[in-house]
N, C-alpha and C positions, 0 to 999 in steps of 0.2 A: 335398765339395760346397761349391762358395765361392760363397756372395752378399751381394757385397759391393756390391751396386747398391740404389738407394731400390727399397722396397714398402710399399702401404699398411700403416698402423699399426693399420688396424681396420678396420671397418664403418662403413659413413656412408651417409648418402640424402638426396639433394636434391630440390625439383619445382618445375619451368618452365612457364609457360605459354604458347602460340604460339596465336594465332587459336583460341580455345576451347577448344582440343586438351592434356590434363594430360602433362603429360612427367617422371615420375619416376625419377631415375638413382640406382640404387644402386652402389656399387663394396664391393669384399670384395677380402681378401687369399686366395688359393688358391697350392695347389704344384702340383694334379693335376688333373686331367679329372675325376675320380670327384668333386672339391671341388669343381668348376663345375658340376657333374651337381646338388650336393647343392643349394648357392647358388638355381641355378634353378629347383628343383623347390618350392622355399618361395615363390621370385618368386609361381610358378602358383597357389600355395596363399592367398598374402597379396592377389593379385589376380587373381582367376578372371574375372572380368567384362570385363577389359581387353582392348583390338583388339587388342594388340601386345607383347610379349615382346621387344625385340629386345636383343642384346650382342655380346661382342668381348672377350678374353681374349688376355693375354702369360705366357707364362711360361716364367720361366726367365731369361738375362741377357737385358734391350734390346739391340737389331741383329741381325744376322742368324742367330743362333744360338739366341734368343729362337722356343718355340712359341707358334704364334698361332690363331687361329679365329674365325668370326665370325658371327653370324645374321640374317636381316632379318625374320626369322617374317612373312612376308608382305606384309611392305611390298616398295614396289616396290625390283627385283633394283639391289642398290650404292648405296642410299638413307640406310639406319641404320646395319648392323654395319658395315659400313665407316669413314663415319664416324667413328664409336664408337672404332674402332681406331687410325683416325688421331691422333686426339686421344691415347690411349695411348702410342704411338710417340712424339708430339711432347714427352710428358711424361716420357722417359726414362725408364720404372718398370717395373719385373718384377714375376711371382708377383700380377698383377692381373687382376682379373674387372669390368667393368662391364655390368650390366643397364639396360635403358633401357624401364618400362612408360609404354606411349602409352593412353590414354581419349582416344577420337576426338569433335574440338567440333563434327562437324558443317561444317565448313569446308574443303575441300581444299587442302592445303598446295604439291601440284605436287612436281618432284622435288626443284626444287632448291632449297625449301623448304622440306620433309625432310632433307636434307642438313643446313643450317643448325640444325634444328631437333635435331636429333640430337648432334648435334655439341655446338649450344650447352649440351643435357642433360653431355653428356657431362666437358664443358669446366667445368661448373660445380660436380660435385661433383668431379672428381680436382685442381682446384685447392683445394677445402674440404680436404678430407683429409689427413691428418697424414701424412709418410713419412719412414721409419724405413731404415737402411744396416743388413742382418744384418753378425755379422761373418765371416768367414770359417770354414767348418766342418769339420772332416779326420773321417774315417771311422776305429776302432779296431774292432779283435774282443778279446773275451774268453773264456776260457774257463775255466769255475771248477764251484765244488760249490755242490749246492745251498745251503747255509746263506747262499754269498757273496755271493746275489742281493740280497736285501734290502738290503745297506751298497752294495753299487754304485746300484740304486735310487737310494739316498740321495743318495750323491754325484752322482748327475746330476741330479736334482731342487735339489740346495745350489747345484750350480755352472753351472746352465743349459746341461749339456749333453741330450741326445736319445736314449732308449734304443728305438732304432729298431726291432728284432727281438726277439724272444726262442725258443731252440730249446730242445726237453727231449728230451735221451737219457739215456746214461750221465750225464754231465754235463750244465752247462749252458752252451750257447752264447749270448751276446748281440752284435749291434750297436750300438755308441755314434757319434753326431753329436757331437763336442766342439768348442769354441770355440777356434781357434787357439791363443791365449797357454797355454790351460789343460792343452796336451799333455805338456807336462813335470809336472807338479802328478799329471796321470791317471797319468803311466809310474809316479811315486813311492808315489801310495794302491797303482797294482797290486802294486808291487814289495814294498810293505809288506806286504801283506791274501795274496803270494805266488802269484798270480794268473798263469795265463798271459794275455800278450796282444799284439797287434801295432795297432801305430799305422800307418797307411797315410800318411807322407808323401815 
């Protein structure tokens, strides 16, 4: 898993204002749909009252290989999440999520006012936000007893890698996310601790 592209460094939220209309853009760092799912589902909670819900989601590397998505929650059809996403795209950034809550002022904005408006939500918090280069991540399996879970634990907690799986049979099987440089360092604890395992590079 290499991502070695800018993603946000956290949570942030902005709010713009357009002809009386509140424009609140929040942006979050996600890996997964189920993460956008979760993102969103709080938007609805922290603003139930709001006209509008709208976002736009990249993930994975920027261009074309990059999954994308987008919503206009009933604004008019190519007005918001588009937008929204365009602004993402321009800003080279993977593994992001932008939310845009609209509280309508009473003023119709027209489309291509919406657009602008959206955008400009959009444009102002992914420029606030902090972004971070992961560094490149290679996939390993292990397979050990149970006692040897806990010191692997360890070691991927000490040394920021990712224990992405854990299986229980006979043995135990785990998947680890490791940090490029640190593959040789993981071959040496396994070899030590006598671990089976394969590093996938």
């Amino acid at each position: 898993m290499t991502r070695d592209y800018p993603v946000p460094a956290g949570y942030l939220e902005r709010e713009t204002e357009v002809k009386k209309s509140r424009f609140i853009a929040r942006v979050a760092p996600v890996c997964s749909r189920d993460e956008v799912k979760v993102w969103l589902e709080q938007a609805h909670r922290d603003h139930p009252d709001a006209r509008h819900i709208c976002w736009a989601y990249q993930i994975g590397r920027p261009g074309s290989a990059a999954e994308a998505a987008m919503n206009d929650d009933g604004e008019p059809s190519g007005t918001a999440g588009k937008p929204i996403l365009n602004v993402i795209q321009h800003k080279d950034m993977g593994d992001v999520l932008v939310m845009v809550v609209r509280y309508f002022g009473g003023i119709k904005l027209g489309a291509g006012g919406l657009v602008r408006a959206y955008a400009g939500a959009a444009e102002s918090v992914l420029s606030a936000v902090e972004r971070v280069v992961q560094q490149p991540m290679i996939p390993a399996d292990v397979v050990m007893g149970f006692a040897d879970e806990q010191p692997v634990r360890h070691w991927c907690e000490v040394h920021g890698a990712v224990l992405e799986s854990v299986e229980y049979g006979t043995r135990v099987t785990a998947r680890v996310a490791l940090p490029e440089p640190l593959a040789e360092e993981f071959a040496a604890f396994c070899e030590a601790q006598k671990l089976d395992y394969d590093l996938d590079r």
